[in-house]
N, C-alpha and C positions, 0 to 999 in steps of 0.2 A: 504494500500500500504506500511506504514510504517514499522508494521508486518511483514509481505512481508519479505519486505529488511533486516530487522533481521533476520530471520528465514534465508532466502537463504545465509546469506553473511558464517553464520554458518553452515551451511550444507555442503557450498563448501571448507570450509575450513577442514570438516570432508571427506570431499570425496577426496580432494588431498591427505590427510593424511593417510586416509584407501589404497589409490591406490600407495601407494608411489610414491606420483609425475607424476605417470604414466598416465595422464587422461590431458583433455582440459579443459580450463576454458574460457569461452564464446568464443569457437573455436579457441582458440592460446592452445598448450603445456601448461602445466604447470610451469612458474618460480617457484624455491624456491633453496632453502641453505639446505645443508643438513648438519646439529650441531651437536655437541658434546658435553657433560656436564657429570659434575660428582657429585652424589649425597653425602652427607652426609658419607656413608659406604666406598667411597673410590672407585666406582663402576663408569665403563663410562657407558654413555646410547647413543642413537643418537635419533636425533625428525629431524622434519619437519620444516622449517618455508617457509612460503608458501606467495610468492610474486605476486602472480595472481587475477587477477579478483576483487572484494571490497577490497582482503587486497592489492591489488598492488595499491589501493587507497592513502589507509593511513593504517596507524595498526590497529588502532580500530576502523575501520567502522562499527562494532555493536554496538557502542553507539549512532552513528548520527541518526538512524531511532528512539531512544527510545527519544530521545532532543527535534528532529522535530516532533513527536506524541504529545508530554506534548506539545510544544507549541501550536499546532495546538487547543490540548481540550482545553487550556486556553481561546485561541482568540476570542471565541464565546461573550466571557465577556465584548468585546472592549476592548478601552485602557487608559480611563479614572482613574482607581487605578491600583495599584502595587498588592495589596492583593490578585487576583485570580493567578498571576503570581508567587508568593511565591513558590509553588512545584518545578514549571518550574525553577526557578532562584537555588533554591536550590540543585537539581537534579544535572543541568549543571555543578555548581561548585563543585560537588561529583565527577560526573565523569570525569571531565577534572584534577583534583587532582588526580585521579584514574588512568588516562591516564599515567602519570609521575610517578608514584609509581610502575607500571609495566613497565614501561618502565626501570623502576632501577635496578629491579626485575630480567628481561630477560639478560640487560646487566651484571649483575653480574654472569649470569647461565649463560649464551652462549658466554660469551664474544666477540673474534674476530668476531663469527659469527655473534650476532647480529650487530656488526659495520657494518658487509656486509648486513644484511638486511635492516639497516636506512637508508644506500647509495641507496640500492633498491627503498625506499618506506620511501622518508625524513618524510613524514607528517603524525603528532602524529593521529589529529581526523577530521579535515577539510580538503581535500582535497586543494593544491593551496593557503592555507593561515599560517594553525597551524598545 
């Protein structure tokens, strides 16, 4: 199921993008900002960001399915040691550092826009909490 939910949250996120906004995300329109950024060369480009469906979640809803998989294979271990949980603990705090470093990332290349996407879609990777 975890799978799943990675695979789809990416796909849809390729489908708003391929359709240019133009498509439903679990039967609403598509939300999204349409950005403006300038590369290196001096060049504008415009992208998508897409406030629908898992990302109208949070922004990085495909890292929650990959967190709660590693926990899940850990569990089996009980919870008696730390040790089986080492990946899991590791991982987490890869991508949640990951989380904010993209999130720097996007704010520095989209600017305004992404100010209007965080308003859309305050939360980094937890849904209601972070």
């Amino acid at each position: 199921t975890m799978t799943f939910l990675n695979y789809d949250s990416d796909t849809q996120r390729h489908r708003v993008r391929a359709s240019d906004g133009k498509c439903k995300v679990w039967g609403k329109p598509a939300k999204i900002i349409r950005a403006k950024y300038k590369t290196a060369d001096g060049k504008t480009h415009n992208s998508i960001l897409s406030a629908s469906g898992y990302n109208g979640l949070c922004r990085h809803f495909h890292y929650v399915p990959d967190i709660v998989n590693l926990f899940l294979y850990c569990s089996p271990s009980g919870f008696s040691h730390v040790l089986p949980y080492l990946y899991f603990l590791y991982l987490s705090a890869l991508l949640i550092d990951r989380t904010t470093r993209i999130d720097e990332r996007c704010a520095a290349k989209y600017g305004k826009y992404w100010d209007q996407y965080c308003a859309l879609v305050p939360y980094k990777l937890i849904p209601g909490l972070y």
